[in-house]
C-alpha positions in Angstrom: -10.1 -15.3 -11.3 -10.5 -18.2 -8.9 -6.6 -17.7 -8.1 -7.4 -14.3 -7.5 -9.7 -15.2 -5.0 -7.3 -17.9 -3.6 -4.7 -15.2 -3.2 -7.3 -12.9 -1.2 -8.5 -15.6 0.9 -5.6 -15.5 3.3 -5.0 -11.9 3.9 -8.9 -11.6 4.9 -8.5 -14.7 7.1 -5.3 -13.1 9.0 -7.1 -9.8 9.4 -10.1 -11.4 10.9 -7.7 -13.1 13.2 -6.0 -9.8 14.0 -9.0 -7.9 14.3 -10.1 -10.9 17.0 -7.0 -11.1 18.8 -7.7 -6.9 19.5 -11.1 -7.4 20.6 -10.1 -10.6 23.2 -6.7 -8.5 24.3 -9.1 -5.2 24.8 -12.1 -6.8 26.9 -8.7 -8.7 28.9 -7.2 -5.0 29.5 -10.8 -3.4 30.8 -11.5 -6.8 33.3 -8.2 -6.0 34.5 -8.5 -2.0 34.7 -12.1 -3.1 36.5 -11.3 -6.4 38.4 -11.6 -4.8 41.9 -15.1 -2.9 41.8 -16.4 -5.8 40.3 -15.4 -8.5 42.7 -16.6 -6.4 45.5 -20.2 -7.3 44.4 -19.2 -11.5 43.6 -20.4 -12.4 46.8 -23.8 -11.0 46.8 -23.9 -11.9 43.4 -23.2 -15.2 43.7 -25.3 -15.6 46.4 -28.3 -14.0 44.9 -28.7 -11.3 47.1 -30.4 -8.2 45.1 -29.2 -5.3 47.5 -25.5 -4.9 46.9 -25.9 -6.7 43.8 -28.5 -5.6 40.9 -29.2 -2.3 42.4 -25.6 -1.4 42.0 -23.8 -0.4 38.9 -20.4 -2.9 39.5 -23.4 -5.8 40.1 -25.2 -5.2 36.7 -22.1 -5.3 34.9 -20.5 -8.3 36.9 -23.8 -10.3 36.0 -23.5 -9.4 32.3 -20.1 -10.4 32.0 -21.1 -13.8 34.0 -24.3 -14.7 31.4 -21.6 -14.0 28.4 -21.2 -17.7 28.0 -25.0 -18.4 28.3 -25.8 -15.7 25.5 -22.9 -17.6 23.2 -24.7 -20.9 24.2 -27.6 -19.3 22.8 -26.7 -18.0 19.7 -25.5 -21.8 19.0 -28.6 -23.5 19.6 -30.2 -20.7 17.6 -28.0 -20.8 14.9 -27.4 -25.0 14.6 -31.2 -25.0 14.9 -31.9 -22.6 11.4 -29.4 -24.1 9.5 -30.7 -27.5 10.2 -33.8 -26.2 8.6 -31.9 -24.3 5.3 -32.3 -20.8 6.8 -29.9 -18.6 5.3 -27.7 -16.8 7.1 -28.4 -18.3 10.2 -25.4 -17.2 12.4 -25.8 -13.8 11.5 -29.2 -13.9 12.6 -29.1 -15.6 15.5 -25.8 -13.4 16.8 -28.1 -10.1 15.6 -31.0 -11.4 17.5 -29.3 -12.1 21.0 -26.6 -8.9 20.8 -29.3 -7.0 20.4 -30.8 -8.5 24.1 -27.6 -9.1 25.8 -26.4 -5.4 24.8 -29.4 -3.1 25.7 -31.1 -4.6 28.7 -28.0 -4.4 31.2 -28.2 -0.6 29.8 -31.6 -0.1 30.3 -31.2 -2.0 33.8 -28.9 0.8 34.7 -31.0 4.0 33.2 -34.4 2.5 34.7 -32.5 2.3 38.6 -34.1 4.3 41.0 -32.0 7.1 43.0 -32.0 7.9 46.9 -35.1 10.0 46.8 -37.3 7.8 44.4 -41.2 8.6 44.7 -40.5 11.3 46.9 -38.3 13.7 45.0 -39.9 15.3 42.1 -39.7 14.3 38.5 -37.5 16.6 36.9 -37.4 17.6 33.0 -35.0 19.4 31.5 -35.8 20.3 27.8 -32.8 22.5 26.4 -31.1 20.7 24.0 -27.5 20.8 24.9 -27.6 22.3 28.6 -26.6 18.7 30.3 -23.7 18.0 27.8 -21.7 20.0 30.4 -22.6 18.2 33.5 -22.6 14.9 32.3 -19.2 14.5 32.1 -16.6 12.3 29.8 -18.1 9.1 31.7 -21.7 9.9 31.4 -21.6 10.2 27.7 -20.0 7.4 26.8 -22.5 5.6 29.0 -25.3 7.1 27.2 -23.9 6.6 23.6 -23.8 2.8 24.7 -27.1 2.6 25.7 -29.0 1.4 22.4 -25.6 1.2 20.4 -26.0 -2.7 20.5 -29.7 -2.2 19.3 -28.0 -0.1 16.7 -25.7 -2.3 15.7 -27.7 -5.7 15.5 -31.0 -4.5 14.1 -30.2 -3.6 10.6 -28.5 -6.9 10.7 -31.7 -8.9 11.6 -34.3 -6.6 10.3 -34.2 -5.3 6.7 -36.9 -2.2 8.2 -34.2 -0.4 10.4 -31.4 -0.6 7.6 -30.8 2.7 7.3 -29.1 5.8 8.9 -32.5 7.5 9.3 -34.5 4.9 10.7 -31.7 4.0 13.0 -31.8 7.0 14.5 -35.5 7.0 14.6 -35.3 3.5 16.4 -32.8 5.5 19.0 -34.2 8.4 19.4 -37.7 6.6 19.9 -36.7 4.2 22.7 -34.8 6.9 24.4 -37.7 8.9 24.6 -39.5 5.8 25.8 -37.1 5.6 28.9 -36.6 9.0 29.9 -40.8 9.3 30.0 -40.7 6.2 32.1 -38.3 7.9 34.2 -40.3 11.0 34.7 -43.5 8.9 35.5 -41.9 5.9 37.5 -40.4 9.6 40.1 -37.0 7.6 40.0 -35.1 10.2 40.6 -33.5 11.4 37.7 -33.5 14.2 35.5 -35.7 13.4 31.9 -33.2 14.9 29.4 -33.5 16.0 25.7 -29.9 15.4 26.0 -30.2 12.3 26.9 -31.9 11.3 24.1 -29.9 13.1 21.4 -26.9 11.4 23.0 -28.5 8.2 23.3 -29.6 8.2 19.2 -26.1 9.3 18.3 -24.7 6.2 19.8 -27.4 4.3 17.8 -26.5 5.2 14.6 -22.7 5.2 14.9 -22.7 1.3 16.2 -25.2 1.3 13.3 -22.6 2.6 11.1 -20.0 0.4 12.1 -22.5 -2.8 11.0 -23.2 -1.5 7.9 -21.0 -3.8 5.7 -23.7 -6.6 6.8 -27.0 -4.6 6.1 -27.0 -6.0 2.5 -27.7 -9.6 3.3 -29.9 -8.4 5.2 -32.8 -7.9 2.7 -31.6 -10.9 1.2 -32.8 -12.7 4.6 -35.0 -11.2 6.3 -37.2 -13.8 7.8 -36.8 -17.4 8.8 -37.9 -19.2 5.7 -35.4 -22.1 5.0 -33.7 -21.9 0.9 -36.0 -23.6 -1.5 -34.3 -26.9 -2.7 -33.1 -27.1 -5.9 -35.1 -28.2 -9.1 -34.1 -31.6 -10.3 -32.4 -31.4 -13.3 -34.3 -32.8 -16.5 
């Protein structure tokens, strides 16, 4: 049994390796695809200038590749700090807990940003499910499944309540109705969508889906309380 396991060992290694070496080689391919829209807002980035920098989509995205080490950073300190005190699973919760911040608010940045006529165009609703599918393009639903997909992902891995396909969608669907409200009272000059929100649940629950392997150590951890110590034997 135990040389079983030996024997398994090294295959799962190698695929995690694999399965790594895509990820790092991917992200490379889409810096390169993206390198010149991006470093056309470096310099008001860098210099902290807001206009030409976090009002613009390129500046959002430039800023959240920039903090990547600082989230990592994070999720160290997080993680070194629970396992000093026995909490189980302590990388896992510490990655769940600052993917699921580093992953939705660049999104939300981006949804919340007003348009040209912000406070003087009206607020616009549309309310027919499926009508906008058409005009928002190959681009614009990709952008929307991503919107709460980290939140998808993440939260059944730090939260035993949301560790489910139903409740994940709930969690989607309700924070997606969240924004697009804030978006029809803030006038910002975009169009409230029923769409919107069906596309933005849908991306919830597939990144959900693609974490489910983890959701059952979930309820196994689901707080911060360190592993009682051992009795002493006799």
């Amino acid at each position: 049994m135990n040389h079983d396991a030996s024997l398994s060992a090294p295959p799962r290694r190698a695929r995690r390796m694999v399965l790594l070496g895509l990820a790092v080689l991917g992200m490379a391919s889409a810096l390169f695809v993206v390198r010149r829209p991006l470093m056309m807002s470096a310099p008001r980035c860098m210099a902290g200038r807001w206009h030409g920098c976090f009002d613009t989509f390129n500046g959002v995205v430039l800023m959240t590749l920039v903090t990547l080490p600082l989230a990592a950073l994070v999720v160290w300190a997080l993680a070194r700090r629970r396992r000093a005190a026995g909490v189980a699973s302590a990388w896992r919760m510490s990655l769940a807990e600052v993917g699921m911040v580093h992953g939705t608010v660049p999104f939300l940045w981006l949804t919340l940003m007003p348009g040209a006529g912000a406070g003087t165009v009206p607020a616009r609703v549309s309310l027919v499910p499926l009508r906008d599918l058409v005009t928002m393009g190959p681009l614009g639903i990709v952008g929307n499944l991503l919107v709460f997909a980290a939140l998808g992902f993440f939260a059944p891995m730090r939260f035993a309540a949301p560790a489910s396909v139903p409740r994940i969608l709930a969690l989607g669907a309700g924070c997606s109705v969240l924004v697009e409200t804030a978006q029809y009272v803030l006038r910002l000059d975009r169009v409230s969508s029923v769409d919107d929100v069906l596309v933005n649940a849908t991306g919830a629950v597939l990144a959900g889906l693609a974490s489910r392997r983890w959701w059952r150590t979930t309820a196994e951890a689901p707080s911060d309380r360190p592993r009682p110590a051992p009795a002493p034997a006799g």
